[in-house]
N, CA and C atoms of all chains as a GROMACS GRO file, in nm:
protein
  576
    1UNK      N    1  -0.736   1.802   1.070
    1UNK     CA    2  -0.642   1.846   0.965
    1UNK      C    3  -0.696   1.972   0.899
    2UNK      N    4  -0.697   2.094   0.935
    2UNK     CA    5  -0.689   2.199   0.852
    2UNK      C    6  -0.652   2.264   0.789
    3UNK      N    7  -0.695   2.382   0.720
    3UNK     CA    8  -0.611   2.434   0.594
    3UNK      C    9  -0.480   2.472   0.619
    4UNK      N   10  -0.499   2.549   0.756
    4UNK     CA   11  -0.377   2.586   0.769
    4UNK      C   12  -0.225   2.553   0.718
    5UNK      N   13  -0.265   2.411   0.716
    5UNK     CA   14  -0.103   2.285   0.686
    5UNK      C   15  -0.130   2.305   0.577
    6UNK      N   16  -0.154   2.424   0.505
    6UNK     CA   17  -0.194   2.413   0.352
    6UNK      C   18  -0.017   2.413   0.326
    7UNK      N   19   0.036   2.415   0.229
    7UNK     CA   20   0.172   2.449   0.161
    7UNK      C   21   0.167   2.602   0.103
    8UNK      N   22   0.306   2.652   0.114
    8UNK     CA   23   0.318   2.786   0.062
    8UNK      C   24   0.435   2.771  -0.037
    9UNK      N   25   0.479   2.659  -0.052
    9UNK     CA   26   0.591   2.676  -0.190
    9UNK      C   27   0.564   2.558  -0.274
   10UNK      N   28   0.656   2.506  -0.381
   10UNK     CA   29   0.616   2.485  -0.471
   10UNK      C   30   0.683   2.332  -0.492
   11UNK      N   31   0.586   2.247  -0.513
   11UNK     CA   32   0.642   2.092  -0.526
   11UNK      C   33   0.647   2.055  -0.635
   12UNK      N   34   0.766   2.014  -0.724
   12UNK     CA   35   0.793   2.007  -0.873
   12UNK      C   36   0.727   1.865  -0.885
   13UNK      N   37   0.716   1.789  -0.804
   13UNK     CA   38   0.631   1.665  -0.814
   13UNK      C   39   0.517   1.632  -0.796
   14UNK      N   40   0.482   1.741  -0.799
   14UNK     CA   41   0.308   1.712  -0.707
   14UNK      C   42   0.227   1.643  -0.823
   15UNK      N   43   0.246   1.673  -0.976
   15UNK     CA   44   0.167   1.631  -1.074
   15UNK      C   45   0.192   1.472  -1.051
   16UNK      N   46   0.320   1.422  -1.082
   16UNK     CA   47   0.351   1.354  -1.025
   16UNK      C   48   0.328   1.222  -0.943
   17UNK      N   49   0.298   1.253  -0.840
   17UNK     CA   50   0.271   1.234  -0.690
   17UNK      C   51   0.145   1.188  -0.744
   18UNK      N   52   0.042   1.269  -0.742
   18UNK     CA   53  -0.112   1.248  -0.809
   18UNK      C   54  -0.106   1.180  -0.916
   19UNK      N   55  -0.051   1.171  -1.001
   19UNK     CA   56  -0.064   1.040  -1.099
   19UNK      C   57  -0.061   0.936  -1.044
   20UNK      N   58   0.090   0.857  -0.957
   20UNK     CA   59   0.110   0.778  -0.908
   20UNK      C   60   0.006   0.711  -0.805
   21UNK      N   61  -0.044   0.822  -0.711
   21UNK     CA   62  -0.180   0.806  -0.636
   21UNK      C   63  -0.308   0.724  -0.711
   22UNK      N   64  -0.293   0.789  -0.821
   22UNK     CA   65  -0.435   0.734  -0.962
   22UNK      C   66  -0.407   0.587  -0.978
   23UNK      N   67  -0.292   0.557  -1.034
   23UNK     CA   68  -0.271   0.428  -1.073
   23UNK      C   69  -0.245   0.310  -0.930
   24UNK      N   70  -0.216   0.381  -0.853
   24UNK     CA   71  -0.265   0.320  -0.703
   24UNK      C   72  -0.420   0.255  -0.693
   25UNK      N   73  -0.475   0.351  -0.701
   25UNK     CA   74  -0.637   0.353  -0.609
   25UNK      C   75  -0.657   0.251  -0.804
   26UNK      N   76  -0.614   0.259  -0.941
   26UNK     CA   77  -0.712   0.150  -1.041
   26UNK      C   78  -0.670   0.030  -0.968
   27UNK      N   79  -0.508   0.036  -0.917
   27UNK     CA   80  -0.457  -0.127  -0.906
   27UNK      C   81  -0.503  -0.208  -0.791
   28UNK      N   82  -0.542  -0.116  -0.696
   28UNK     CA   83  -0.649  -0.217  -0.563
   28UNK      C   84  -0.775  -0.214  -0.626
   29UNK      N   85  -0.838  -0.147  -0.679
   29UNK     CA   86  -0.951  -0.154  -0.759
   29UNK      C   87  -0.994  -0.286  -0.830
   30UNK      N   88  -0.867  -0.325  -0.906
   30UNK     CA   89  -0.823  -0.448  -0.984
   30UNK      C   90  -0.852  -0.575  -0.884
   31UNK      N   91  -0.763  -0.534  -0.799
   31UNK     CA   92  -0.701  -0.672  -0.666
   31UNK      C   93  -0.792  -0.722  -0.617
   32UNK      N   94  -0.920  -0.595  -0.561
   32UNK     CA   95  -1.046  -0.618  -0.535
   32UNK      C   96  -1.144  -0.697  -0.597
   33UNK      N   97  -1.200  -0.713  -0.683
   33UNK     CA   98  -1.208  -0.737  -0.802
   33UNK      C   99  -1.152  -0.853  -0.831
   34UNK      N  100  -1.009  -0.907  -0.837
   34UNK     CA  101  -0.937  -1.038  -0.811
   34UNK      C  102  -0.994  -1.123  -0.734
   35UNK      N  103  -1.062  -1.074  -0.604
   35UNK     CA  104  -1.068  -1.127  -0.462
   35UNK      C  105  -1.211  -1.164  -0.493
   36UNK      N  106  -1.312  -1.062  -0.546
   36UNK     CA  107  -1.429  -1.117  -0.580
   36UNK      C  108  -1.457  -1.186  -0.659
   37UNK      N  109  -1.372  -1.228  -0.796
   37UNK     CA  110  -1.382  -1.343  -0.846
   37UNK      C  111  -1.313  -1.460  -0.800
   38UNK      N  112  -1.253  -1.487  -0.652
   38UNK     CA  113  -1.219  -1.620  -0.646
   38UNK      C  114  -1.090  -1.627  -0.682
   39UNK      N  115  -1.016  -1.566  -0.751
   39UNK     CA  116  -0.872  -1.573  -0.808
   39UNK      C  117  -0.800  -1.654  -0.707
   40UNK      N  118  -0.682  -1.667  -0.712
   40UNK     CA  119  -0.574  -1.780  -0.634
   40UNK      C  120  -0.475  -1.610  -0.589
   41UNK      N  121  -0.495  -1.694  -0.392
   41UNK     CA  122  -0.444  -1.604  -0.320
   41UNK      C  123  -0.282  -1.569  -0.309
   42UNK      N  124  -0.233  -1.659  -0.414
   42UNK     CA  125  -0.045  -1.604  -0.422
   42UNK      C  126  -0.063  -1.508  -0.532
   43UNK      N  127  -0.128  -1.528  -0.621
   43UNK     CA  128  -0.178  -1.426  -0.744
   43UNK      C  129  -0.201  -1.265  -0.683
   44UNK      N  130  -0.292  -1.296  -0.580
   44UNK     CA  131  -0.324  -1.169  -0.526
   44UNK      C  132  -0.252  -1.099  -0.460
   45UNK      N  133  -0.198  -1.195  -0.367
   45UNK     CA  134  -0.088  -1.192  -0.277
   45UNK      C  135   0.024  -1.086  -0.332
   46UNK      N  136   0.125  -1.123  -0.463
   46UNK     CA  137   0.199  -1.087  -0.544
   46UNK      C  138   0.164  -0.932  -0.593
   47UNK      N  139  -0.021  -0.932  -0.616
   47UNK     CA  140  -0.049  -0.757  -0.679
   47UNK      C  141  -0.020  -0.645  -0.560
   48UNK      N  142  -0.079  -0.805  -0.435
   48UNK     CA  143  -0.047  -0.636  -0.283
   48UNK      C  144   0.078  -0.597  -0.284
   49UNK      N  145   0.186  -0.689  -0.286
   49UNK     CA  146   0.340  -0.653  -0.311
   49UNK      C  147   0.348  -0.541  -0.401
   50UNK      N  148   0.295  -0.585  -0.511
   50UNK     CA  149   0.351  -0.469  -0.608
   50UNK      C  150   0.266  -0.341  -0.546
   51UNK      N  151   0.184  -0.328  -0.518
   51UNK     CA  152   0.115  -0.202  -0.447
   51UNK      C  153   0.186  -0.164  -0.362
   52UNK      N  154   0.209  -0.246  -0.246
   52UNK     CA  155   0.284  -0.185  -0.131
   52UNK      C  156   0.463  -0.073  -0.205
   53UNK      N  157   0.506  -0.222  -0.266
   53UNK     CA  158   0.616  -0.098  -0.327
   53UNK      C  159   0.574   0.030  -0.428
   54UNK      N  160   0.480   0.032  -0.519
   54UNK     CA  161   0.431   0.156  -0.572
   54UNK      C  162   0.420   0.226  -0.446
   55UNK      N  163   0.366   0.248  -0.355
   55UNK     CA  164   0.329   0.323  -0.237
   55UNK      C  165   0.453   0.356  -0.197
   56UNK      N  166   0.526   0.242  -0.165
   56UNK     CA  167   0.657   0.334  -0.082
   56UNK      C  168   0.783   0.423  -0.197
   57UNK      N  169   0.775   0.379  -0.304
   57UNK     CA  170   0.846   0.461  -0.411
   57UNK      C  171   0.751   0.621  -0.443
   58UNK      N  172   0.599   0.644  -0.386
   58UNK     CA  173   0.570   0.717  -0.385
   58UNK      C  174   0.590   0.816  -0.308
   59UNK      N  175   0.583   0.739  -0.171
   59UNK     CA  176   0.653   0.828  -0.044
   59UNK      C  177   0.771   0.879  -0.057
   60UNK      N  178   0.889   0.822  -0.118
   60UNK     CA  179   1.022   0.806  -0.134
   60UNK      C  180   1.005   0.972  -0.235
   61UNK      N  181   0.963   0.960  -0.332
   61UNK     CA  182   0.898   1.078  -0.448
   61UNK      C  183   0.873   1.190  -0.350
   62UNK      N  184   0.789   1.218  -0.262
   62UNK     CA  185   0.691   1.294  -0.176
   62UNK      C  186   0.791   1.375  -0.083
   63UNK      N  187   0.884   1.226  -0.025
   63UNK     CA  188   0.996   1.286   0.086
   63UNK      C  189   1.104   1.365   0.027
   64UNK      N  190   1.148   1.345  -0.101
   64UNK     CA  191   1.288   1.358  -0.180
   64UNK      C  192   1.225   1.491  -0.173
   65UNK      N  193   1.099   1.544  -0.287
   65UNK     CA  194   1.058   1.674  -0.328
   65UNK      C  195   1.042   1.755  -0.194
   66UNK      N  196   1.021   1.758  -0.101
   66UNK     CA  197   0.951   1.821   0.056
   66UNK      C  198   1.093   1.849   0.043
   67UNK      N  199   1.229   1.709   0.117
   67UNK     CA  200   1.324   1.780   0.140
   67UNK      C  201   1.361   1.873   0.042
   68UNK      N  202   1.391   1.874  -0.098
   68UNK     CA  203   1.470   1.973  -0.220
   68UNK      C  204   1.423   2.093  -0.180
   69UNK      N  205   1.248   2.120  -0.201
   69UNK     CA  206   1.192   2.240  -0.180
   69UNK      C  207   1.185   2.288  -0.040
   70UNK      N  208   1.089   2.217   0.053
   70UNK     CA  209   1.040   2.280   0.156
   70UNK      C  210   1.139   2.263   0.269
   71UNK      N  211   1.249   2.203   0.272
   71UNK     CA  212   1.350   2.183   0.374
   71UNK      C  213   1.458   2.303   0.343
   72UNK      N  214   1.513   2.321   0.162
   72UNK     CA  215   1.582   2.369   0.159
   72UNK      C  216   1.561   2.529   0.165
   73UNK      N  217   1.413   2.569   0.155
   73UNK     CA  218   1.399   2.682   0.178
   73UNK      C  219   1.414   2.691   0.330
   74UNK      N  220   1.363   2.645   0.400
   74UNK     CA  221   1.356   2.689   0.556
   74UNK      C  222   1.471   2.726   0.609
   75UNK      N  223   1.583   2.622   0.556
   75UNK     CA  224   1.711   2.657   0.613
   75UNK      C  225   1.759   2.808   0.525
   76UNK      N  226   1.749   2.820   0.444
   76UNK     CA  227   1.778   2.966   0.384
   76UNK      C  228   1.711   3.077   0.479
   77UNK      N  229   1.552   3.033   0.531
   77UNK     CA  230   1.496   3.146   0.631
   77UNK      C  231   1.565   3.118   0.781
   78UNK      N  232   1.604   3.008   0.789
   78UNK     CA  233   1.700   3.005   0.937
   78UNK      C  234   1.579   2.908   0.994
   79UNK      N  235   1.477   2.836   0.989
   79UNK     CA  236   1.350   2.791   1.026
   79UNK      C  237   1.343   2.649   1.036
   80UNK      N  238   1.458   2.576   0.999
   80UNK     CA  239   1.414   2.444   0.997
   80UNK      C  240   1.411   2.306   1.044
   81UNK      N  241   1.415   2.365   1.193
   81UNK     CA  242   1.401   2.276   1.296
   81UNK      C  243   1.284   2.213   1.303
   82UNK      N  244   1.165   2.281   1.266
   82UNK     CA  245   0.992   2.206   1.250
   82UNK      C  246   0.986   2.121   1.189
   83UNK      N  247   1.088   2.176   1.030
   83UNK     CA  248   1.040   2.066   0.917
   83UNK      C  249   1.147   1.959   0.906
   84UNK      N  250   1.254   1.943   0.997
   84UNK     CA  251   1.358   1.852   1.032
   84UNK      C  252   1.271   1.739   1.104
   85UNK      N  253   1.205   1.784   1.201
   85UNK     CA  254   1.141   1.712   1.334
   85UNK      C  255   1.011   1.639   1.292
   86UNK      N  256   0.943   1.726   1.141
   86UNK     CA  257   0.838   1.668   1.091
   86UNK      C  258   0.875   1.543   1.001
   87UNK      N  259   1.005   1.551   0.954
   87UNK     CA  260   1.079   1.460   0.828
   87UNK      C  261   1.119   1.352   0.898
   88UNK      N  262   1.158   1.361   1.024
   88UNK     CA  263   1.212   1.244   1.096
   88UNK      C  264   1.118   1.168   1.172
   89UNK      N  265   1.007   1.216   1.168
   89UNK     CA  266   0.843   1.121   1.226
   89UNK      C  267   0.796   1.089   1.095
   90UNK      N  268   0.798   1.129   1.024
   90UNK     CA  269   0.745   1.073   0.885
   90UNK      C  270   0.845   0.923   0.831
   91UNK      N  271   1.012   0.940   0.869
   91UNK     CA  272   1.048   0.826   0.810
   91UNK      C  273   1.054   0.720   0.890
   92UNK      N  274   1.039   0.757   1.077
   92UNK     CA  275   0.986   0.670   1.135
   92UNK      C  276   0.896   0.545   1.100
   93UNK      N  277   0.782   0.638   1.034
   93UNK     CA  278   0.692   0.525   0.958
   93UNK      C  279   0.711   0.401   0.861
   94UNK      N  280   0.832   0.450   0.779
   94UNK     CA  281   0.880   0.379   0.648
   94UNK      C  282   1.031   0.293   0.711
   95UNK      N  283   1.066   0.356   0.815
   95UNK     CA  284   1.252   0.281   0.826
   95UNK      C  285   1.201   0.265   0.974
   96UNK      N  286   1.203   0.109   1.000
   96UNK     CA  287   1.165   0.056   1.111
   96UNK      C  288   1.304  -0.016   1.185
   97UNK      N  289  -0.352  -1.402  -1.630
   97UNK     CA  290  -0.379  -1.478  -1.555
   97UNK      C  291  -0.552  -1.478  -1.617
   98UNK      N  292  -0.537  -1.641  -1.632
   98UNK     CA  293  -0.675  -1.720  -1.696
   98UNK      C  294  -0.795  -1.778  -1.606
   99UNK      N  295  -0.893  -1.751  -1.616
   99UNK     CA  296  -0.945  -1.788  -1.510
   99UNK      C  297  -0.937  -1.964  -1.481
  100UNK      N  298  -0.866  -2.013  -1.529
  100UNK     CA  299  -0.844  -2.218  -1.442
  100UNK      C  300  -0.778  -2.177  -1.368
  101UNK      N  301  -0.735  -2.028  -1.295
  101UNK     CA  302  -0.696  -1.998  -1.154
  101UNK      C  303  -0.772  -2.018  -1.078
  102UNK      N  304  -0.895  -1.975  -1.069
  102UNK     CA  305  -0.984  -1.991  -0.969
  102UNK      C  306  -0.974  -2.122  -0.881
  103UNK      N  307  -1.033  -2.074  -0.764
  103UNK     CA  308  -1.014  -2.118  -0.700
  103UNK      C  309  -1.146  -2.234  -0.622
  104UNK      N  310  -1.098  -2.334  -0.616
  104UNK     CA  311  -1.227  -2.430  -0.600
  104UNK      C  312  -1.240  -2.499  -0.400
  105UNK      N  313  -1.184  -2.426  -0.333
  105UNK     CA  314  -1.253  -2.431  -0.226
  105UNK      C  315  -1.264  -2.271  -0.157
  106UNK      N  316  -1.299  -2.316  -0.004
  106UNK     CA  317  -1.396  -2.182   0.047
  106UNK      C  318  -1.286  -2.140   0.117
  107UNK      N  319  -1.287  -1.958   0.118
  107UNK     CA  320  -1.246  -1.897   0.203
  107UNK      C  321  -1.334  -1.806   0.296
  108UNK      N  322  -1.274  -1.840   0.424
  108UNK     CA  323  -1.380  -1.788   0.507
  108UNK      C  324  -1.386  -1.643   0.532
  109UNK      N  325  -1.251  -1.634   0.518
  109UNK     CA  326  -1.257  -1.425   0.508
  109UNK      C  327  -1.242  -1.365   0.413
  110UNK      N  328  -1.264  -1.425   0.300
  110UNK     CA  329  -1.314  -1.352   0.124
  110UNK      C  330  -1.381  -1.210   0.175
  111UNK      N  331  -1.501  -1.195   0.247
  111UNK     CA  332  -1.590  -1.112   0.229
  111UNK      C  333  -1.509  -1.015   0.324
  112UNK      N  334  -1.393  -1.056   0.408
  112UNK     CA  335  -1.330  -0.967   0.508
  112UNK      C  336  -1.286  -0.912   0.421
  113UNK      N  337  -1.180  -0.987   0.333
  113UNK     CA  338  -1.052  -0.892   0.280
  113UNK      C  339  -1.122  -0.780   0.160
  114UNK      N  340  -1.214  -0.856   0.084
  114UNK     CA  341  -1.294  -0.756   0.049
  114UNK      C  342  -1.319  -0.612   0.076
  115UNK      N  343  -1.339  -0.629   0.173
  115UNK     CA  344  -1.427  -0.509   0.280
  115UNK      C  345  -1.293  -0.421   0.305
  116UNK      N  346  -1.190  -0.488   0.319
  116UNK     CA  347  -1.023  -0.406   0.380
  116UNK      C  348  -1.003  -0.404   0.250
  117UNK      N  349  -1.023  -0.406   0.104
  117UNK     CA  350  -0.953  -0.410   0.006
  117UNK      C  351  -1.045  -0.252  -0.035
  118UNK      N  352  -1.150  -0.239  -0.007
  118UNK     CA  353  -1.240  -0.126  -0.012
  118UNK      C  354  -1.235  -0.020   0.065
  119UNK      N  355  -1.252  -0.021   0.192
  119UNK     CA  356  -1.184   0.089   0.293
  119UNK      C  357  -1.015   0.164   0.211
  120UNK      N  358  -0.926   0.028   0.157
  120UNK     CA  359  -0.804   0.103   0.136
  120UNK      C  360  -0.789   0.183   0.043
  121UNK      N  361  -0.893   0.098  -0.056
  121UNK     CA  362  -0.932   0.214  -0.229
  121UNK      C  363  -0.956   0.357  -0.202
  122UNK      N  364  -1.049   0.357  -0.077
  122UNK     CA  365  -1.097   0.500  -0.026
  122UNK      C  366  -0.963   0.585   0.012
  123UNK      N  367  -0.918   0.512   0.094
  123UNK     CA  368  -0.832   0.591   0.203
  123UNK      C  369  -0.728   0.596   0.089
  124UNK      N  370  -0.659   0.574  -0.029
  124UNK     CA  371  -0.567   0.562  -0.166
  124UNK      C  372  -0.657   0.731  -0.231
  125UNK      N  373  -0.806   0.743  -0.225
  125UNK     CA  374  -0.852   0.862  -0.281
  125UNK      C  375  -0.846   0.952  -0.207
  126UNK      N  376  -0.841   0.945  -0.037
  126UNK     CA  377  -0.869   1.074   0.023
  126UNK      C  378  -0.696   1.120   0.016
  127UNK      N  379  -0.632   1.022   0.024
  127UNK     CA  380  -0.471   1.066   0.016
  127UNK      C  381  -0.454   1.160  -0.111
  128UNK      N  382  -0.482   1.144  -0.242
  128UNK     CA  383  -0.457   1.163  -0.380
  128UNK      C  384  -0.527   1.314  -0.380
  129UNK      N  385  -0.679   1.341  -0.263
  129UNK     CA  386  -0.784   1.406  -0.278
  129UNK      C  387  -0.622   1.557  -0.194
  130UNK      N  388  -0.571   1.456  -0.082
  130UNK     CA  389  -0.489   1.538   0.015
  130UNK      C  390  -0.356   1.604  -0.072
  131UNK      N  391  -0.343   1.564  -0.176
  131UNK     CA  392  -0.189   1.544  -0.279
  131UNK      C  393  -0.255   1.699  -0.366
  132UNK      N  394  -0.385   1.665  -0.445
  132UNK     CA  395  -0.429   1.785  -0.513
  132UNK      C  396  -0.427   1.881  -0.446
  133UNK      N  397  -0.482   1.892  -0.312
  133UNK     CA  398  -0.528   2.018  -0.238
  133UNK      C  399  -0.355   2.074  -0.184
  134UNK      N  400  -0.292   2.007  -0.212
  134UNK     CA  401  -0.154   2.058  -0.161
  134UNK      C  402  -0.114   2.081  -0.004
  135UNK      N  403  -0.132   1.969   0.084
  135UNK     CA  404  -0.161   1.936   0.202
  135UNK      C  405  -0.013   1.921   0.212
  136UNK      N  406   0.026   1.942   0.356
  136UNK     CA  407   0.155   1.892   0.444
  136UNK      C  408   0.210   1.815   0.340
  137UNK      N  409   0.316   1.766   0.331
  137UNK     CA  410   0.403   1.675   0.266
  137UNK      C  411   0.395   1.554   0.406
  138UNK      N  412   0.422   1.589   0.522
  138UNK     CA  413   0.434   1.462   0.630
  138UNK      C  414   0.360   1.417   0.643
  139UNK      N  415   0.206   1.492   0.668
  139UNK     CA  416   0.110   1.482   0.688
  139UNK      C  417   0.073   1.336   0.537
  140UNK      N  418   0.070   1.399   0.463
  140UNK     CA  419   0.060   1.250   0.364
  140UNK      C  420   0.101   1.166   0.382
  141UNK      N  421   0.252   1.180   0.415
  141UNK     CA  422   0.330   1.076   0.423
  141UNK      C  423   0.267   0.989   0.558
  142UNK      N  424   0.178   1.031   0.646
  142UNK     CA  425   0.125   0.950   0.732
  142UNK      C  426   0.078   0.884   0.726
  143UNK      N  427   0.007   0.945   0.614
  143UNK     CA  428  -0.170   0.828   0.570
  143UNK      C  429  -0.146   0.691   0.468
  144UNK      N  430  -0.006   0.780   0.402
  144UNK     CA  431   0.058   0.646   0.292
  144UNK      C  432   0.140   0.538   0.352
  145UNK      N  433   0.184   0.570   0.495
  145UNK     CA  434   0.276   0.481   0.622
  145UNK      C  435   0.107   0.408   0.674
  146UNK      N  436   0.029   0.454   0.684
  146UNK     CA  437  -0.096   0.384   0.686
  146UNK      C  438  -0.176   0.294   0.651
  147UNK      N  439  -0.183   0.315   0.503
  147UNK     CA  440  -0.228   0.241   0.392
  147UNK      C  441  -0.168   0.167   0.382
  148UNK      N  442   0.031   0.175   0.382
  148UNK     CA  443   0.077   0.039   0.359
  148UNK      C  444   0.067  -0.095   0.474
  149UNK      N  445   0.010   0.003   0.622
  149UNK     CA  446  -0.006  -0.116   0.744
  149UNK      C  447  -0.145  -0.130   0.724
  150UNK      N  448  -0.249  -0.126   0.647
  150UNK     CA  449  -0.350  -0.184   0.632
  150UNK      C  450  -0.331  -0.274   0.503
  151UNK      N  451  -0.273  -0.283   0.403
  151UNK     CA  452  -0.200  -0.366   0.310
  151UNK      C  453  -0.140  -0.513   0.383
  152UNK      N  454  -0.032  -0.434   0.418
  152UNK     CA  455  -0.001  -0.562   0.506
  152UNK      C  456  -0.055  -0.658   0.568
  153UNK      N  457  -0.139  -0.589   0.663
  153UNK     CA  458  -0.262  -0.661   0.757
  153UNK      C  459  -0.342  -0.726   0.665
  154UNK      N  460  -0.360  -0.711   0.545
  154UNK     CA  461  -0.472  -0.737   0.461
  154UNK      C  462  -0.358  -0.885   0.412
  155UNK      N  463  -0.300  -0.862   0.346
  155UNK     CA  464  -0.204  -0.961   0.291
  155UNK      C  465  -0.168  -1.099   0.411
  156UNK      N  466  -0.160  -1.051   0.538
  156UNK     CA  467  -0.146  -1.139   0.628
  156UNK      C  468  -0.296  -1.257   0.649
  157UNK      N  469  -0.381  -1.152   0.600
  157UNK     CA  470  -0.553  -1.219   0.647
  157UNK      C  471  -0.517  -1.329   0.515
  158UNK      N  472  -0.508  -1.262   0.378
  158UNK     CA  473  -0.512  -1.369   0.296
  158UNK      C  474  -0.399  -1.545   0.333
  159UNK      N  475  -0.304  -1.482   0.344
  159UNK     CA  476  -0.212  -1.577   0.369
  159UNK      C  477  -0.270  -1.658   0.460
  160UNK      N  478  -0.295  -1.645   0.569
  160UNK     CA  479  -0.359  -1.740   0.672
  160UNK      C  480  -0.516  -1.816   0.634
  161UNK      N  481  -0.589  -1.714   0.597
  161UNK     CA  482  -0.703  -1.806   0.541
  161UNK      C  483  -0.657  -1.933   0.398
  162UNK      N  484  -0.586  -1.885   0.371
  162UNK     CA  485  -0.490  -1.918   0.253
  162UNK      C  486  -0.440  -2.108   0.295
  163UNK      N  487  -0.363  -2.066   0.422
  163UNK     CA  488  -0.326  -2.202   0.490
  163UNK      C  489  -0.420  -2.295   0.536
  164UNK      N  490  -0.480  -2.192   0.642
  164UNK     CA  491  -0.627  -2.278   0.726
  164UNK      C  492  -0.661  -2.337   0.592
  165UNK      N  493  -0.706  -2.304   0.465
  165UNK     CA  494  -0.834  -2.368   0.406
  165UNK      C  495  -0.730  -2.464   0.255
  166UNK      N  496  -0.667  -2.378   0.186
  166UNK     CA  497  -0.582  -2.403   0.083
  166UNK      C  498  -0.504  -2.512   0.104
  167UNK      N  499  -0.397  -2.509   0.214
  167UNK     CA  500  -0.311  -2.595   0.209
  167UNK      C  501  -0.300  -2.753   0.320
  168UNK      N  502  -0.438  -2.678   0.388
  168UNK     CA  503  -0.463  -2.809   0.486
  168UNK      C  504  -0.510  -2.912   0.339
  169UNK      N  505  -0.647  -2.826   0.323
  169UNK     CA  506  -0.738  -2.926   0.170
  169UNK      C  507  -0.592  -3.001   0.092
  170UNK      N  508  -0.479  -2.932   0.056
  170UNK     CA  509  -0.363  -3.029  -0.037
  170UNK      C  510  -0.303  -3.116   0.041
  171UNK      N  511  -0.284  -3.070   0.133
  171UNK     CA  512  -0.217  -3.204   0.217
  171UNK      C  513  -0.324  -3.307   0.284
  172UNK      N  514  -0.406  -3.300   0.280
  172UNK     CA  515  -0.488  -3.395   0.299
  172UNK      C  516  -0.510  -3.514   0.168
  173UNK      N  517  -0.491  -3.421   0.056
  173UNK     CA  518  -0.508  -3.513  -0.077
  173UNK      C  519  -0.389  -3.512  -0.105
  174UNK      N  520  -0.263  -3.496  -0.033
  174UNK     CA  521  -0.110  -3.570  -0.063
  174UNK      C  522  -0.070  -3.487  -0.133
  175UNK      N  523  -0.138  -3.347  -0.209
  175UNK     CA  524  -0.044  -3.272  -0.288
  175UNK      C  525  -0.041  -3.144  -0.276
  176UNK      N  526   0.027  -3.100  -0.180
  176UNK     CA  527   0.077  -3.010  -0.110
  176UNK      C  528   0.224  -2.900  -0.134
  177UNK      N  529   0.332  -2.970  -0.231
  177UNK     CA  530   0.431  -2.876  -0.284
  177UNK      C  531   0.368  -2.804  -0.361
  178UNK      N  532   0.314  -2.782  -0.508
  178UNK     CA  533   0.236  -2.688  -0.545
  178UNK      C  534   0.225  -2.567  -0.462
  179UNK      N  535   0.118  -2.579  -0.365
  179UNK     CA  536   0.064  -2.491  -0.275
  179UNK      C  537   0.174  -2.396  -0.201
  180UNK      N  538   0.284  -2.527  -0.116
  180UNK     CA  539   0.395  -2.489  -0.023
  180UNK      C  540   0.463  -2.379  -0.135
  181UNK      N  541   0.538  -2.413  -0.257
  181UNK     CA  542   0.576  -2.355  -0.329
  181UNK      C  543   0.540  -2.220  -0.378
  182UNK      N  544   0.429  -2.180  -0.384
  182UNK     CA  545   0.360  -2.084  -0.398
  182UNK      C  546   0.337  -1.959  -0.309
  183UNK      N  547   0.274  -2.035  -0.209
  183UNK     CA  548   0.324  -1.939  -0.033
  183UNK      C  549   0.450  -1.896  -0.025
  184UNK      N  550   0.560  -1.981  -0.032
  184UNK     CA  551   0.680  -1.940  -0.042
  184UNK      C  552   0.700  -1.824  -0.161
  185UNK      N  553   0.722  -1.850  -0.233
  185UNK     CA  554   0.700  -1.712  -0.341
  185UNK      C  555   0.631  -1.612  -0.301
  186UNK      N  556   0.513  -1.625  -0.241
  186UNK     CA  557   0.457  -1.490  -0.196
  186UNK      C  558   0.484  -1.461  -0.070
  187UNK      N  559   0.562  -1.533   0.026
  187UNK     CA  560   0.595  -1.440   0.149
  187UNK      C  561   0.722  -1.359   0.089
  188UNK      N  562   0.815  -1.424  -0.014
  188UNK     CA  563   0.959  -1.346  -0.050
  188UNK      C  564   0.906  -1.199  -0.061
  189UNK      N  565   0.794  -1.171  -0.110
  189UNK     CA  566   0.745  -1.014  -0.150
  189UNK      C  567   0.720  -0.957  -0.011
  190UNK      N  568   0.717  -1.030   0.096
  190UNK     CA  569   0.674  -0.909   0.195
  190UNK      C  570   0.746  -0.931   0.308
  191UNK      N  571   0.854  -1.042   0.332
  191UNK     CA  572   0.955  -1.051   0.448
  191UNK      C  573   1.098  -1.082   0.326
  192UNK      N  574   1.166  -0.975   0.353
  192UNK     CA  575   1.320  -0.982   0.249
  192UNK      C  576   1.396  -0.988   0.384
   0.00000   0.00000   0.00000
């Protein structure tokens, strides 16, 4: 993964995005932590749920902003067959 | 949640899920580390389609050690809805 894939425009969510990331990485932090004290595994069970959906409402955040900005510029440059082809392997992942 | 949750028999892959509950904390920072630096938008979106199939996998380990050890031990001592009841509630969070 190099710089190159750096970004050249501008994601109104990125602050965003990185918050949501933060309160991610305290709440397995937590779960962990759950698991090492012994806690009861529907308890825990229930925090991965809520993680897993924080995660995918994050992606959901990530995909919305990419398409607004970085989709809608390309098609203004005539270009956006890459970032069509990149958007549709990405939701591969999430819409099974 | 009080600790008379705890839990009073053994799980044998405590120290597993542990270990996958730690790897994911990481891989939750290098994503967040990938979000600051202003990396691909898909490219994230890979690692977060990632994280949530190591979640999963993780959630599946609990559930089953969960049965093997949790709900054999209640049905052996005749009290087993509790437990059943509970599992049930926590699969609703991850098969809709």
């Amino acid at each position: 993964m190099a710089n190159d894939h750096e970004h050249n425009h501008e994601h109104k969510q990125r602050k965003n995005v990185i918050n949501r990331l933060s309160i991610i990485e305290g709440h397995i932090k937590g779960v962990k932590q759950m698991a090492i004290e012994g806690r009861d595994c529907p308890e825990i069970l229930l925090q991965i749920a809520a993680i897993r959906k924080a995660l995918d409402n994050t992606a959901k955040l990530i995909l919305t902003d990419h398409m607004e900005n970085c989709l809608v510029n390309a098609v203004h440059e005539g270009n956006e067959d890459k970032v069509l082809s990149d958007i549709k392997k990405a939701l591969d992942n999430f819409i099974r």
